[in-house]
Residue, then its C-alpha position, 0 to 999 in steps of 0.5 A: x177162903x171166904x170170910x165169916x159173916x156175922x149174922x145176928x138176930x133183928x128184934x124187929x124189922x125196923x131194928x138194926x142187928x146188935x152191932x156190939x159183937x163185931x166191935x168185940x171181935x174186933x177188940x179181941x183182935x187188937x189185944x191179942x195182936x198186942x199181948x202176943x208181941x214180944x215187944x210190948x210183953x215179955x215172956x216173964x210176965x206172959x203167965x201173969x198179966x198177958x194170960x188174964x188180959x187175953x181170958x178178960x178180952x174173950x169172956x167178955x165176947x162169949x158173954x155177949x154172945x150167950x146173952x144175945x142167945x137168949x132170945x126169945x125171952x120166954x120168962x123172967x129166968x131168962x130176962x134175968x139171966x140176960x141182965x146177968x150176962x150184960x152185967x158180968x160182960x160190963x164188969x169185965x170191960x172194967x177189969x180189962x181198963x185195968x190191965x190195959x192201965x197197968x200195963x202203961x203204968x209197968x211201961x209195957x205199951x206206950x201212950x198211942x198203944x194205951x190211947x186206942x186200946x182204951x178207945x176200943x175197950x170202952x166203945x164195947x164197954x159203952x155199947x155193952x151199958x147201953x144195951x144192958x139199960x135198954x133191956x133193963x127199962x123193957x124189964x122194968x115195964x114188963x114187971x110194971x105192966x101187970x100192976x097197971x091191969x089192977 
């Protein structure tokens, strides 16, 4: 079984490809490594913080890749709803911090598991902000470009 290859699209030829994806798999990975272990989580509370922590981890994969699909931006209903994914996704890493705190705090991981579950939620999260501020400054140019013609 060959493994999957993740091809994302170049903005240019001198840009490399979002890398945020691979590091969201990865993310996904780790947390439904961790939330499945009986160990750490126990059946009592599978339906109440396992259950939003896995649906928290995976929305913010698929808003992630919606927004990458958008593309090219063909008008400003696209701009938009880019920004809105980026910004949703964002919203998203925040919530999972506070799941991942909770379960430290309920005494359902210790602190190494909390430390590098932390760690890989806020590299997306921070790569996530970053590219959100990047599309909204090409946004913000964009909007002010037709001003300048004047």
């Amino acid at each position: 079984m060959g493994t999957r290859r993740n091809y994302q699209r170049k903005v240019s030829k001198n840009d490399n490809p979002l890398q945020i994806l691979p590091v969201a798999a990865d993310l996904i990975d780790y947390t439904l490594n961790l939330t499945d272990n009986k160990n750490h989580f126990p059946k009592k509370i599978r339906f109440t913080i396992v259950n939003r922590i896995q649906e928290r981890v995976l929305s913010i994969y698929e808003k992630l890749l919606e927004a990458n699909e958008i593309f090219p931006i063909r008008n400003e209903t696209d701009r938009i709803r880019r920004l809105e994914l980026q910004r949703a996704a964002l919203a998203d890493c925040k919530m999972l911090l506070f799941y991942i705190e909770l379960s430290r705090k309920r005494g359902y991981i210790d602190k190494g598991s909390f430390e590098y579950w932390t760690k890989k939620t806020l590299d997306v999260k921070f790569m996530s902000a970053a590219w959100y501020k990047a599309e909204q400054e090409a946004a913000e140019k964009a909007a002010s470009a037709p001003e300048e013609n004047q």
